[in-house]
C-alpha positions in Angstrom: 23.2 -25.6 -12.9 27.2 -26.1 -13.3 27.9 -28.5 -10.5 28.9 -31.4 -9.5 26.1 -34.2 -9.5 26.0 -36.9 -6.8 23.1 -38.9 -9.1 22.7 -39.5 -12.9 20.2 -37.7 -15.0 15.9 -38.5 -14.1 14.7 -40.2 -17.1 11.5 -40.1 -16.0 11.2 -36.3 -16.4 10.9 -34.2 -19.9 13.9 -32.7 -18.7 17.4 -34.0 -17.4 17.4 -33.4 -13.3 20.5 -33.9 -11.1 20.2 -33.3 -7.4 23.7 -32.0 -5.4 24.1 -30.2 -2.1 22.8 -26.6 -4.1 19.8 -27.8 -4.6 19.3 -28.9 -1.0 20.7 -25.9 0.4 18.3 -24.4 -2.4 15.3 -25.9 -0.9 15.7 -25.0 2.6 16.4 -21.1 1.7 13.5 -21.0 -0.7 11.3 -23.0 2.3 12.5 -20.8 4.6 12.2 -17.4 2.7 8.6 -18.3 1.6 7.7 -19.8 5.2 8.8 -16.1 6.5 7.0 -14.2 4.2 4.0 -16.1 4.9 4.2 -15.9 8.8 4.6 -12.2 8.6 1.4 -12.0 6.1 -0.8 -14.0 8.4 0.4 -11.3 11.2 -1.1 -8.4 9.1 -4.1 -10.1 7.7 -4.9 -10.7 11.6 -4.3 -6.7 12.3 -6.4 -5.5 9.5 -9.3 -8.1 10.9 -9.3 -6.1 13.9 -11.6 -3.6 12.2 -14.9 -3.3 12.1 -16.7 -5.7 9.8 -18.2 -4.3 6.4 -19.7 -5.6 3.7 -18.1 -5.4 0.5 -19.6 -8.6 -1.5 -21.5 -8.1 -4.8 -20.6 -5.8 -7.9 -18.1 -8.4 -8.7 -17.2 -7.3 -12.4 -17.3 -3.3 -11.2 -14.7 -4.2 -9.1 -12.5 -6.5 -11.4 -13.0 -3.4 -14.2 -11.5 -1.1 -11.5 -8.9 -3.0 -10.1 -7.7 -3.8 -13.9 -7.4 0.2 -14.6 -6.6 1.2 -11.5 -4.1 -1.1 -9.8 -2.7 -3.2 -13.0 -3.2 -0.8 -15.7 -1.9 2.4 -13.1 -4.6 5.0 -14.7 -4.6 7.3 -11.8 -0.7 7.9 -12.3 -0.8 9.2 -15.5 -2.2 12.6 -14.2 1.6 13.2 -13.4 3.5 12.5 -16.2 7.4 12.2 -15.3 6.9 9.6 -12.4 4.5 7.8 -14.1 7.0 6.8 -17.0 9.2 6.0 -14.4 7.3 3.9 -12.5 5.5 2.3 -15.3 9.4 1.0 -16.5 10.1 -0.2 -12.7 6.7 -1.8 -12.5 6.6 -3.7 -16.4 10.2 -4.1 -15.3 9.3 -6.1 -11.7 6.8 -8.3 -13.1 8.4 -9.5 -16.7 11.4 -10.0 -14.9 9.9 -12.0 -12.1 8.9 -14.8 -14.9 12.6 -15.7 -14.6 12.3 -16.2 -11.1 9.9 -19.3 -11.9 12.9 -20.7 -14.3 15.4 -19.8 -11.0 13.3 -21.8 -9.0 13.1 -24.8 -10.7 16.4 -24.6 -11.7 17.1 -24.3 -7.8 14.7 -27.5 -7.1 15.6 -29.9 -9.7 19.2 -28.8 -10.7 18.6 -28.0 -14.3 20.0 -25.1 -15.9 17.7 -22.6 -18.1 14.8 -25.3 -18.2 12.6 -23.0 -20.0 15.3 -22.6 -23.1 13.1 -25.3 -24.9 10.7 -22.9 -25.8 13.4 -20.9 -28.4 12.2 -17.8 -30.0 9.7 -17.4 -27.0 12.7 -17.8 -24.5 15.2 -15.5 -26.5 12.1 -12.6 -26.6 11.5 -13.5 -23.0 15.1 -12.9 -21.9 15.7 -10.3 -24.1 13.2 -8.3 -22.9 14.6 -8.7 -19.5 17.7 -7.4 -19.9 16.5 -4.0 -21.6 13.7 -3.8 -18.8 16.7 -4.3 -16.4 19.0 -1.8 -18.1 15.9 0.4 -17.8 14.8 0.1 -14.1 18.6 1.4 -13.3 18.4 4.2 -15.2 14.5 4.4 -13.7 16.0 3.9 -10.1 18.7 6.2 -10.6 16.1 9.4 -11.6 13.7 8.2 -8.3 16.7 8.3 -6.6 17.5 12.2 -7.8 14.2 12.9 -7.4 14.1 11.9 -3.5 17.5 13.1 -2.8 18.5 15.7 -4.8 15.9 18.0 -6.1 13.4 19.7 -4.0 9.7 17.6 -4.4 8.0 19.0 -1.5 5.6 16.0 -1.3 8.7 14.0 -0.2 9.0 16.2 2.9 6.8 16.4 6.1 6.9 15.7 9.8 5.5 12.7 8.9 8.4 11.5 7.2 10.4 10.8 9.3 14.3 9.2 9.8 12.7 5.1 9.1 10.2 6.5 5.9 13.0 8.3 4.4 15.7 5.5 4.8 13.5 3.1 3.7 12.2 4.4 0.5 16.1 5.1 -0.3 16.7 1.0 0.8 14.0 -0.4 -1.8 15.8 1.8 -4.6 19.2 0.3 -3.8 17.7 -3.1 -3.5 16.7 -2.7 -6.9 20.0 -2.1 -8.0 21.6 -5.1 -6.4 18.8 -7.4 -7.8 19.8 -5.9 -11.8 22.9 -6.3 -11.0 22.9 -9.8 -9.7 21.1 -10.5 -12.9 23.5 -9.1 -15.2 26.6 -11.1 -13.3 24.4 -14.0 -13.7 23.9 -13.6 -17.3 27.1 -12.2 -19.0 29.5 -14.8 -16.7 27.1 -17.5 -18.1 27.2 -16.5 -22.0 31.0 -15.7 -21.6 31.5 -18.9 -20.2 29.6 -20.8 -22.8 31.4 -18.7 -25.5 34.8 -19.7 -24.1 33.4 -23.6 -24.3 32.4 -23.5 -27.5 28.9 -23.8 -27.0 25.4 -22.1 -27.4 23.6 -20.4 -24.4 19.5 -20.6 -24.6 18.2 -16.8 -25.2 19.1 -13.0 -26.2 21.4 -11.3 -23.8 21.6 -7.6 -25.6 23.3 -6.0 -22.7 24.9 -8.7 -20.9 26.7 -9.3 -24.4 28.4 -5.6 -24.1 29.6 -6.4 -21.3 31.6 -9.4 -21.5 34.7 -7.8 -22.1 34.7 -6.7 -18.2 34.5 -10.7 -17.0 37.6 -12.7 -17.0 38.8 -15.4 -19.7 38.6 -18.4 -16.9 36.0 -21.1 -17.2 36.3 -21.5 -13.5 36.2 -17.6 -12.4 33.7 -17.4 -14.8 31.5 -20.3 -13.4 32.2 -18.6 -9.5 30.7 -15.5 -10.7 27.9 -17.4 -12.6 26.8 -19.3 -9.1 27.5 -15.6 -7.2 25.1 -13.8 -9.4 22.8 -16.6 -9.5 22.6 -16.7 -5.5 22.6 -13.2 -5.0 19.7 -12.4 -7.2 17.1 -15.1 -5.8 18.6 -14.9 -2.3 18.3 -11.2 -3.1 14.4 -11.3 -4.2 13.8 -13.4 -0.9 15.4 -11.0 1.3 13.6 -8.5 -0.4 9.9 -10.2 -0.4 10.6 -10.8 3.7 11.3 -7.3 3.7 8.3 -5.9 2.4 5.7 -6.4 5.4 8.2 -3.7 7.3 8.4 -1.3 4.0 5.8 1.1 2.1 7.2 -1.3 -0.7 4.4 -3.8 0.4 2.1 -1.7 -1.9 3.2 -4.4 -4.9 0.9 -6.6 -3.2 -1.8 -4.6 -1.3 -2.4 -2.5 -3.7 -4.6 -5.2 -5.7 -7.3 -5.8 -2.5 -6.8 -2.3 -1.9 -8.2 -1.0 -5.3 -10.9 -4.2 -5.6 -12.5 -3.5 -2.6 -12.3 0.4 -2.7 -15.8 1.9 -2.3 -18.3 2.4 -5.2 -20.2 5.1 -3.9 -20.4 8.7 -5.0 -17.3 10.5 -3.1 -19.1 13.0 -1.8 -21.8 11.0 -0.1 -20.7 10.1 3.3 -22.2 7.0 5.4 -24.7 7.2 8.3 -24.6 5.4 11.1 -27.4 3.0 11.5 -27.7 2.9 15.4 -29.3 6.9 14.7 -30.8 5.9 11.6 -33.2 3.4 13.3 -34.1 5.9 15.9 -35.1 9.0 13.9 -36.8 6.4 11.7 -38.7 5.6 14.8 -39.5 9.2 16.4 -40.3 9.9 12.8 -42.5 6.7 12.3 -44.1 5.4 15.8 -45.0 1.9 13.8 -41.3 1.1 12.9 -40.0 -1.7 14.2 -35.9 -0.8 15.0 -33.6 -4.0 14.0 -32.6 -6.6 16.7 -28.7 -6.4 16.1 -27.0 -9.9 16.1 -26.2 -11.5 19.1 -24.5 -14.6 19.8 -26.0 -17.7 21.6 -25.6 -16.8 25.4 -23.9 -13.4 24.8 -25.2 -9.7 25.6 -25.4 -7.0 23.0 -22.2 -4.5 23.7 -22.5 -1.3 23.3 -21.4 0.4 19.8 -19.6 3.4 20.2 -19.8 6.4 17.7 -17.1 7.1 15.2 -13.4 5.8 16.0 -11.2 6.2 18.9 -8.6 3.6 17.7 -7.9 1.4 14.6 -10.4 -1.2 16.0 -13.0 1.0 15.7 -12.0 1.9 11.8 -13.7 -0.6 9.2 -11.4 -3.4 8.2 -10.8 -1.5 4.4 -9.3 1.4 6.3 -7.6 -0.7 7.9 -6.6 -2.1 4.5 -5.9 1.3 3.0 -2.7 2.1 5.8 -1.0 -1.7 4.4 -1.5 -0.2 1.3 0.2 3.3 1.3 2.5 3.8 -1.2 3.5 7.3 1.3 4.3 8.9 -2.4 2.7 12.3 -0.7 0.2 12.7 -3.4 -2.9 13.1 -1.3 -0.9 15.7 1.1 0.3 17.7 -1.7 -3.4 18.3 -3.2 -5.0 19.1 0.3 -6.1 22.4 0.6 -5.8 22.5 4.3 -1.8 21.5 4.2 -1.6 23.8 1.6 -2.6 26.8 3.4 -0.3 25.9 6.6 -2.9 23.7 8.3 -1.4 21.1 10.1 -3.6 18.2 8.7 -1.6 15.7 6.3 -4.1 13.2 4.3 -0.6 10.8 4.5 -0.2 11.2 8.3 -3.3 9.9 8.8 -2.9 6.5 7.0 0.8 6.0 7.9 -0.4 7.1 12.1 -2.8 4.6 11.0 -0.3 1.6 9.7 1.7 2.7 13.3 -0.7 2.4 15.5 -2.0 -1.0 14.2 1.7 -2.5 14.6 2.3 -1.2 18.1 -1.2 -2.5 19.5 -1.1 -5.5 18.2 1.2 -7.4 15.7 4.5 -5.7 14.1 6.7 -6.7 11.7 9.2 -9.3 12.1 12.2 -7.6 10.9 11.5 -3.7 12.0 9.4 -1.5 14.3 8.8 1.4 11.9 6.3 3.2 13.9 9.7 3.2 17.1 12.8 3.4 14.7 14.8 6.4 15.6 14.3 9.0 18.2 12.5 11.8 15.8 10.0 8.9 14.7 9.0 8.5 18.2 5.8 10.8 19.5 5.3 11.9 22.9 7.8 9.8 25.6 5.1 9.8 27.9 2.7 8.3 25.5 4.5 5.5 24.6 5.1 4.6 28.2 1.5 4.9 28.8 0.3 1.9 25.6 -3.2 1.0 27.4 -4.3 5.0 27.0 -2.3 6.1 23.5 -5.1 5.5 21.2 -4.9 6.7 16.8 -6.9 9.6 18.0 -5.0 12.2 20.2 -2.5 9.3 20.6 -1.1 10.1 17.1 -3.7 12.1 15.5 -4.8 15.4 17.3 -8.3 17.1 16.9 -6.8 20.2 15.4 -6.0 17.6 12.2 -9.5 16.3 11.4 -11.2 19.5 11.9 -9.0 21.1 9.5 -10.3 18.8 6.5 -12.8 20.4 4.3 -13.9 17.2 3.3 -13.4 18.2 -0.5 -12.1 14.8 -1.1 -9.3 16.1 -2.9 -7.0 13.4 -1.2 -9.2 10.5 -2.6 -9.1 11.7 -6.2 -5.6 12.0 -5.7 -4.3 8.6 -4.2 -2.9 6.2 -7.3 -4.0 3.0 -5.8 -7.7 4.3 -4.2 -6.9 4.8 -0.7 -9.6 6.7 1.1 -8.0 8.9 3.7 -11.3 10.5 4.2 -13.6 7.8 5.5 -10.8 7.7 8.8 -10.9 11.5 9.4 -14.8 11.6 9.4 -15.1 7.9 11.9 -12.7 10.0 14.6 -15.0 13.2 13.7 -18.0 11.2 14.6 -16.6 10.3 17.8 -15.3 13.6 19.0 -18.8 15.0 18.4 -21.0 12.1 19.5 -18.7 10.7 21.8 -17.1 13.3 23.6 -19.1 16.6 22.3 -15.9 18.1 21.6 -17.0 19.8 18.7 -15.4 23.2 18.1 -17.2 26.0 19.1 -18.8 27.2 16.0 -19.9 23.9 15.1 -21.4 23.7 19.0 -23.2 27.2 17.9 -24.7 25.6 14.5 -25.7 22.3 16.5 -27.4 24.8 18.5 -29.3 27.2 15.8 -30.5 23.7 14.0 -31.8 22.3 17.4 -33.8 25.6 17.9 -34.3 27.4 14.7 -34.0 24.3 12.7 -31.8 26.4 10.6 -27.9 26.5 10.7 -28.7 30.8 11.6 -29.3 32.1 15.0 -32.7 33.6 13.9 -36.3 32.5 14.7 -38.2 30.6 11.8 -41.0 33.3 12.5 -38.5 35.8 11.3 -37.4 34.0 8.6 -38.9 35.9 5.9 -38.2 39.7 7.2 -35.6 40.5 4.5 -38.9 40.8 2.0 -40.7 43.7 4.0 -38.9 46.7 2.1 -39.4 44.4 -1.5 -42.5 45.1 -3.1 -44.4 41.7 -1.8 -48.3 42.5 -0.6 -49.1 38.9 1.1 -46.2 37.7 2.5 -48.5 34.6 4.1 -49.0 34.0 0.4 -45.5 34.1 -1.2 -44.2 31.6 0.9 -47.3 29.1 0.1 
């Protein structure tokens, strides 16, 4: 760091170190940006323990296998070519970039400057590569930014995107920008500067070397700028990081848990509820013995309801899968139901999901996404009435989940193994167990299978009449 030292060099250290006011104003932003970040995490690890517990132990290197294809190696994008290379630059981008943060921070703690330049060749690949990868995510950021704004991609549209989703996926792509371009003013007024001294900067700079020309010939403006760009970008990625609990953006970092503890099963087989599996085990078997549930020491067994009502009836992964929603509108746009003018939205569902978690219980600390604006408010009466809005009618009406065809279309979809699914049939469950608010034709099926034990209204005695104009002598027989 060019400063002025009030100590002499550490020769304790393998490197020089020289403490002045930066580095203490350094450690109390870092402490501060990381403490606030951690706070906020701690609030939405205690919202998604609200669910319901499930078991998702064992099948250890299944899951490490998927999470490496899924969530580092971003398989499931490639099925849409353009945004994937896009991404793919932004994301290779974010993490090799993000190695220079470590040198940043120890430069900030210890008051060196480049510490990791002793490693030559490695260091000159290393921040070489960052400056194309930067150069790239602008040019990256700049196409998301076209995409969003100025063509028509209708899975960026919806009444679920409303005035907070659409600013903020606009604010993370400016962010971006800023943080390049704190990097580039970083690195060009530095190699200028050491130019103009005569001396030899650690690295490869291949942009920030074409654009030295724009920076003034003064050692001092020059060092300004230097300590400007410097600030801005790790002040920049702190701002940023505190940011992300209130932003779809928090995807970088839930997207890992998200994929690992995604469900192995087939997709198409759905779970049973085991209160109803006991008991038709038992009219079924009069010998079985139905399972004590756990109870603890001095407490009473409560009641279990059927299905989901609100988000603390939803198991703790769905619970997950609305922290880590990238809202990208890939499920939605694949739903046959939205499609064909129903009003169910696979992404409505998971971001009614993520709202209704932060206005029962814990909310961001720097924004209330699910209250910003008046259009991303839902019924006034509603929200004055908190105790009684529940995720299901509260936010997601009836008309939605029976609109699903449960093709699991969305599921296949989703890049990062959300399951909007699993929450559609839990509030199914509890419309139809709970409340028997099945819709009627359902109601008439329920019926014919009590009664006929056939989905049909028609007796099982009758059940083989279609054969008595075929040429079949002992019907008695045929259907031995």
């Amino acid at each position: 760091m060019h400063n002025d030292y009030i100590s002499a060099p550490t020769p304790n250290l393998p490197f020089p170190v020289h403490f002045s006011f930066q580095n203490i104003i350094f450690l109390l932003v870092a402490v501060a940006g990381f403490g606030l970040f951690i706070w906020q995490a701690q609030k939405i690890r205690a919202n998604i323990l609200v669910g319901r517990d499930r078991d998702m132990s064992g099948n250890v290197n299944e899951r490490l296998w998927k999470t490496l294809l899924v969530a580092f190696g971003q398989q499931k994008m490639f099925k849409r070519l353009t945004p994937a290379f896009l991404h793919l630059i932004v994301y290779v981008g974010f993490i090799v970039i993000n190695i220079e943060v470590i040198e940043i921070l120890i430069d900030g703690i210890f008051g060196t400057h480049r510490v990791l330049g002793f490693m030559g060749p490695l260091y000159s690949a290393l921040t070489g590569t960052n400056e194309v990868l930067g150069a790239l995510v602008i040019l990256a950021v700049a196409a998301f930014w076209w995409r969003r704004n100025g063509s028509v991609v209708r899975r960026f549209t919806g009444p679920e995107m409303r005035a907070w989703p659409r600013m903020d996926a606009n604010v993370i792509l400016y962010i971006e920008v800023i943080l390049m371009v704190a990097l580039f003013m970083m690195n060009t007024a530095d190699l200028k500067m050491h130019q103009l001294e005569g001396k030899d900067l650690p690295g490869a700079f291949p942009v920030s070397s074409l654009l030295t020309g724009l920076f003034p010939d003064s050692v001092t403006a020059l060092h300004v700028l230097e300590r400007v760009g410097w600030w801005a970008h790790i002040v920049g990625i702190l701002l940023f990081l505190n940011y992300l609990p209130s932003s779809k953006h928090f995807h970088i970092i839930m997207a890992f848990p998200n994929v690992y503890f995604s469900r192995l099963m087939p997709q198409g087989q759905f779970s049973n509820v085991d209160s109803i599996t006991h008991e038709v085990k038992a009219m079924m078997d009069p010998t079985y013995q139905v399972p004590t549930p756990p109870v603890s020491e001095g407490a009473e067994a409560a009641p279990t309801s059927f299905g989901a009502k609100d988000v603390n009836d939803l198991a703790w992964t769905n619970l997950l899968n609305a922290y880590s929603c990238t809202e990208c509108g890939r499920c939605t746009s694949v739903c046959p139901a939205n499609l064909t003018g129903k009003l169910l939205s696979p992404r409505k569902i998971i971001m009614d999901t993520r709202d209704r978690m932060e206005e029962k219980y814990n909310s961001p600390l720097i924004f209330n996404p699910n209250l910003y604006g008046k259009e991303a408010k839902h019924d006034p009466q509603e929200q004055l009435d908190k105790e009684n809005h529940t995720l299901l009618r509260g936010y997601v009406t009836p008309e939605e989940l029976w609109a699903c065809t449960t093709c699991n279309a969305c599921v296949e979809a989703c890049p990062v193994n959300i399951n909007p699914l699993e929450s559609i049939i839990e509030m199914r469950r509890f419309l139809v167990l709970e409340e028997s608010a099945a819709p009627n034709s359902l109601n008439v099926m329920f019926s014919n299978i009590e009664n006929n034990g056939a989905p049909w209204a028609f007796s099982p005695s009758d059940r083989f009449n279609w054969a008595d104009e075929l040429y079949v002598t002992d019907k008695a027989g045929a259907t031995a």
